[in-house]
C-alpha positions in Angstrom: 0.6 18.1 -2.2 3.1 18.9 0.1 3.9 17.9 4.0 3.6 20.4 6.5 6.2 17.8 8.7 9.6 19.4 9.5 12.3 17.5 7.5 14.9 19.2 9.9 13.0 16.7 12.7 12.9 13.6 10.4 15.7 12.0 10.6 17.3 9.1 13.2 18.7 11.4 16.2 22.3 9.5 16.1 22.4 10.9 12.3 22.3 15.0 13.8 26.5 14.2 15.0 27.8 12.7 11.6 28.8 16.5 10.2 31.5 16.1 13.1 32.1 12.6 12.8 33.0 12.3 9.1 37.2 13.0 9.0 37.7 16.4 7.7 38.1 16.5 4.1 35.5 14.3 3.2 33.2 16.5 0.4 31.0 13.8 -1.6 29.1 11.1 0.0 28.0 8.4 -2.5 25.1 6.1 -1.6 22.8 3.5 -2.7 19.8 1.3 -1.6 19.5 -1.9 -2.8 17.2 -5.3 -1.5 19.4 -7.8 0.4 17.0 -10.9 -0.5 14.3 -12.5 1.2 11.3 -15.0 0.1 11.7 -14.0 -3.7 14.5 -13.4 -6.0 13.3 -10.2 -7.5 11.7 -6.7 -6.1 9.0 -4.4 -7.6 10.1 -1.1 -6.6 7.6 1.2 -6.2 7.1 4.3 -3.4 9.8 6.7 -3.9 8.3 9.5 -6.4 5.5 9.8 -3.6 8.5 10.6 -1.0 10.1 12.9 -3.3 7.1 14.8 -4.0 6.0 14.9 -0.2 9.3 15.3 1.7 11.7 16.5 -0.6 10.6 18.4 -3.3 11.1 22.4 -3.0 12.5 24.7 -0.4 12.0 21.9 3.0 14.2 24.0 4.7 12.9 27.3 6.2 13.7 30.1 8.8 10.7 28.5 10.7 11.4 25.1 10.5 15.5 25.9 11.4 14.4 27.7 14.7 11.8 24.6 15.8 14.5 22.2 15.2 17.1 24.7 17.0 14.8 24.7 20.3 14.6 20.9 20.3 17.3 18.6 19.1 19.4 19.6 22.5 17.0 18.3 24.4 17.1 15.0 22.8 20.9 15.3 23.5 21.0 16.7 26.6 23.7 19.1 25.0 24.1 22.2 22.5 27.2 21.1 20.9 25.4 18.3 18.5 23.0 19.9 16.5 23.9 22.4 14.2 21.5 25.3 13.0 24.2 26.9 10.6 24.1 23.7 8.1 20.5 23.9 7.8 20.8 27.9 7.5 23.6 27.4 4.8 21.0 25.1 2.6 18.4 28.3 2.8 21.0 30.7 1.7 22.5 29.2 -0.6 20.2 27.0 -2.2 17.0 28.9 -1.6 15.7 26.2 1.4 16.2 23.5 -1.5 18.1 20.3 -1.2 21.6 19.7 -2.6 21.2 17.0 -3.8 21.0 14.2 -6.9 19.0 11.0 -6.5 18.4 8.3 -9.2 16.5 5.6 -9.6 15.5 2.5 -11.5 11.3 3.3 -13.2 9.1 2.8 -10.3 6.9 -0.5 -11.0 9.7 -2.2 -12.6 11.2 -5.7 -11.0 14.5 -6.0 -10.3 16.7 -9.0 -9.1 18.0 -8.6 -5.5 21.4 -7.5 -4.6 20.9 -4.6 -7.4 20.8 -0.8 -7.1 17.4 0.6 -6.5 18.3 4.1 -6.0 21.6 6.0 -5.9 21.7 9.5 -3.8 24.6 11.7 -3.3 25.3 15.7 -2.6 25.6 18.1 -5.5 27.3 20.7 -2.8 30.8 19.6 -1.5 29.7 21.8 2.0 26.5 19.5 2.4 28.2 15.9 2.6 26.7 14.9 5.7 22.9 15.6 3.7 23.1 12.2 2.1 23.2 9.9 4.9 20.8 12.5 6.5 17.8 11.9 4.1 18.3 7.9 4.5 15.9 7.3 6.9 13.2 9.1 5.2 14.3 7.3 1.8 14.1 4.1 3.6 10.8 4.2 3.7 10.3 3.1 0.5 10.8 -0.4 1.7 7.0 -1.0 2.7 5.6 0.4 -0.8 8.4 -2.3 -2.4 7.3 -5.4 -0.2 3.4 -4.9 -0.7 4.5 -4.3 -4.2 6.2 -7.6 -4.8 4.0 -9.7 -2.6 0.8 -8.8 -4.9 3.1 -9.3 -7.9 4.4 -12.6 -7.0 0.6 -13.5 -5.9 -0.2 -12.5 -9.5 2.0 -14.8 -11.0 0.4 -17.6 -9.0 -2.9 -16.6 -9.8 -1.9 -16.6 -13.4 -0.2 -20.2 -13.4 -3.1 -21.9 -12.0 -6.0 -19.7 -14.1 -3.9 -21.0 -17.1 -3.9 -24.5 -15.9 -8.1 -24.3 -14.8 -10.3 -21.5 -15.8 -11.7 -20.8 -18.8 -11.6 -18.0 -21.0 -14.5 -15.9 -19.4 -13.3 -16.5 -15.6 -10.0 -15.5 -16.5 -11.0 -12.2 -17.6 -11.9 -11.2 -14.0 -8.2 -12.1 -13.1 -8.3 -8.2 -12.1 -10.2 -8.7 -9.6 -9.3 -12.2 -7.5 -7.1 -10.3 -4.9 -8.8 -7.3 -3.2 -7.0 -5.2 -0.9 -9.1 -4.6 2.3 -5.8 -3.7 4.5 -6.5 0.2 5.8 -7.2 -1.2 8.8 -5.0 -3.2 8.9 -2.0 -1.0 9.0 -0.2 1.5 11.2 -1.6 4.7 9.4 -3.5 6.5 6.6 -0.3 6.8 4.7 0.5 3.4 5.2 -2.8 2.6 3.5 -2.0 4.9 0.9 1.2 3.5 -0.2 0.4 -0.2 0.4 -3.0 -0.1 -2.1 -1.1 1.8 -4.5 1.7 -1.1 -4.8 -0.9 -3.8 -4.9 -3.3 -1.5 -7.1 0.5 -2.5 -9.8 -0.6 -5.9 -10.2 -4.5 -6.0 -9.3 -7.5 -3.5 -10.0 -9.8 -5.0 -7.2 -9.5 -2.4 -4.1 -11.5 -1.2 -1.2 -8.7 0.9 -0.2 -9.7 4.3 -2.0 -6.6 6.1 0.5 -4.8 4.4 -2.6 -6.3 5.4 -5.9 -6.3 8.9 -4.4 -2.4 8.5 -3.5 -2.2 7.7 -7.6 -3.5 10.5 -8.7 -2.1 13.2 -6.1 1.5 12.2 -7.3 1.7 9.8 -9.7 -0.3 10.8 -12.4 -3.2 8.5 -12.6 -6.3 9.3 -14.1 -9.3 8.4 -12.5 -9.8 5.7 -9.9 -7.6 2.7 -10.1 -9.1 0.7 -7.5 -12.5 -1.2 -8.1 -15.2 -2.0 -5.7 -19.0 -4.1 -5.7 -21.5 -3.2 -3.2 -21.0 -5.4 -0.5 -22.2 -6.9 3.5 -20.6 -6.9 6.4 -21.3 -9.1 9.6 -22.7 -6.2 10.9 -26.1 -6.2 7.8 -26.3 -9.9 8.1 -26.8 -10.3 11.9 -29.3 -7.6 12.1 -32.2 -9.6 12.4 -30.4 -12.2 14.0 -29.9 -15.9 12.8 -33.7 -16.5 12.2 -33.7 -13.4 9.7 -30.3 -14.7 7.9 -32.3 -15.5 5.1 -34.7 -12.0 5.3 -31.3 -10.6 5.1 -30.2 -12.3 2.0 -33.5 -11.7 0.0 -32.9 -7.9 1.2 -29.6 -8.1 -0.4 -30.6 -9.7 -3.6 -33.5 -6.9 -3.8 -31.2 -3.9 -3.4 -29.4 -4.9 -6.1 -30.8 -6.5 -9.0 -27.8 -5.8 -11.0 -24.5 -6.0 -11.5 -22.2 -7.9 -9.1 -23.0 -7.8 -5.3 -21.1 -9.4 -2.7 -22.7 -11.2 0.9 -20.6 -12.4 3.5 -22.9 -15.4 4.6 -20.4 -17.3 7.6 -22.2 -15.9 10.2 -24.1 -18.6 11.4 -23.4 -21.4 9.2 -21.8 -21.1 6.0 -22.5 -24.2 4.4 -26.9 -23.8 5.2 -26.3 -20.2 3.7 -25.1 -22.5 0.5 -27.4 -24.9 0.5 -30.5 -24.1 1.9 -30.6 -20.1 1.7 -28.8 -19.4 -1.7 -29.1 -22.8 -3.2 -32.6 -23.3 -1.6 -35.0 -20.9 -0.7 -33.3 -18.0 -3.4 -32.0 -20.3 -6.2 -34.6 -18.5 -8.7 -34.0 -15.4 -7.6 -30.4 -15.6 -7.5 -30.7 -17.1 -10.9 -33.0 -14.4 -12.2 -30.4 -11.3 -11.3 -28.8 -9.8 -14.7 -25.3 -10.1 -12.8 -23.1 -11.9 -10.5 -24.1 -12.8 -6.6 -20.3 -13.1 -5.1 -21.1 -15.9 -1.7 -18.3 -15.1 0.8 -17.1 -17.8 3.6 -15.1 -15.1 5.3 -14.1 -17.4 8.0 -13.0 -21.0 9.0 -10.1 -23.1 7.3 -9.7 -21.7 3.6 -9.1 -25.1 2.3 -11.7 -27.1 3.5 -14.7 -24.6 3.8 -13.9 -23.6 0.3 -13.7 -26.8 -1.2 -17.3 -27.4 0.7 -18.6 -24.6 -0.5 -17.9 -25.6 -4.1 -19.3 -28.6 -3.8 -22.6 -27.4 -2.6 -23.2 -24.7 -5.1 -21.8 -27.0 -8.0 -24.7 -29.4 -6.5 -27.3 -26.9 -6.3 -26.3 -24.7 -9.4 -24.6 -27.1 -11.9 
């Protein structure tokens, strides 16, 4: 699936005066991107076929697109003598709208040490130089894709230490599913949501980010859905009948689905009564009596302490 954006349009403005700026002669422009370091030592690359595929891929460059960039680009200048239609026009004649050049990469998903090439790019037509540099700040975008791909990577591996060191067998076999990715609203744009689940969707299957799953099939292939979900509250079903009906709420919950796993945020009164006294009380049996797994989420307060709280009281209650 392809982007109806102009690339002509989609590049930093500064980048539209290089063609004039590179000393004459020059005829192959080299170029790599690699990860300068940061909080870990290594990065999971990930993010670029999606670009490729989107942006890049084809004849980008058309009579149509030429014109709209031709009308605007001196405006951003405040002069004609910048922006040059006849490069553009010698990529559709000559290459049929397609782009000149060769890019290479390292396999997406895989981790690399820092300070290493991720991707190399450079022009396959000595006229079209000034197109590497060009695509740079499109290609660049690759970094957000990366970072949420290494940050869920490195949050595996601490998940996996400590499940080693503490759970046993069966609870470890749900290690799929301790980090769920709730971020689409949490970031700038659909496509941001895209890209960031399908990073994390690398290391974890637990998702309610379905932007992503549908981002791995449209160009990477996947089969299916790669994210998993339960039915789940919000604040929103547990307030209804205010905090006298909390626990109407919770027997509602319990009795929509008898089955399988189901999740209840149950902080929005008083987390540690919804422990004790609604789920540990007054539903014990019936929680008990469910042919699947009741998921009890404090979605609020300090993680440490209300968690550790939390334990306590259903180890008391449940054993």
């Amino acid at each position: 699936m392809k982007t109806q954006e102009n690339l002509l349009l989609l590049a930093d403005a500064y980048k539209y005066s290089h063609h004039r700026l590179y000393v004459p002669g020059t005829s192959r422009i080299y170029s790599y991107l690699e990860s300068r370091g940061g909080l870990f030592g290594s990065t999971v690359f990930f993010g670029l076929q999606y670009f490729l595929k989107h942006y890049l891929e084809g004849a980008v460059v058309t009579k149509e697109k030429i014109e709209e960039a031709t009308e605007l680009m001196p405006q951003v200048f405040g002069r004609d003598d910048v922006f040059d239609p006849s490069l553009f026009t010698y990529i559709l004649e000559k290459h049929g709208g397609r782009l000149p050049v060769r890019i290479r990469a390292v396999r997406e998903g895989s981790l690399v040490p820092v300070h290493n090439v991720l991707l190399t790019i450079e022009n396959t037509d000595p006229v079209c130089f000034w197109l590497t540099n060009f695509l740079e700040t499109l290609l660049m975008q690759a970094w957000y894709p990366s970072t949420v791909a290494t940050l869920s990577h490195e949050v595996r591996r601490v998940v996996e230490r400590y499940y080693d060191d503490t759970a046993s067998g069966a609870a470890a076999a749900g290690i799929d599913y301790i980090l769920n990715d709730f971020g689409f609203r949490g970031v700038s744009s659909v496509e941001s949501a895209g890209l960031g689940d399908a990073a994390h969707l690398l290391s974890f299957r637990g998702s309610d980010t379905i932007a992503g799953s549908m981002l791995a099939r449209r160009y990477y292939g996947a089969e299916g859905m790669c994210g998993q979900s339960v039915p789940a509250t919000e604040h929103s079903v547990c307030t209804l009948l205010g905090e006298a009906g909390e626990l109407e709420v919770f027997r509602h919950v319990l009795d929509s689905f008898p089955t399988g796993v189901v999740s209840c945020v149950s902080d929005s009164y008083d987390i540690f009564r919804a422990c004790a006294d609604y789920w540990g009380g007054e539903l014990k049996e019936k929680v008990l009596a469910r042919n699947g797994t009741l998921v009890i989420r404090p979605d609020s307060g300090d993680p440490v302490f209300t968690l550790l709280r939390v334990f306590d009281i259903l180890l008391e209650k449940f054993g």
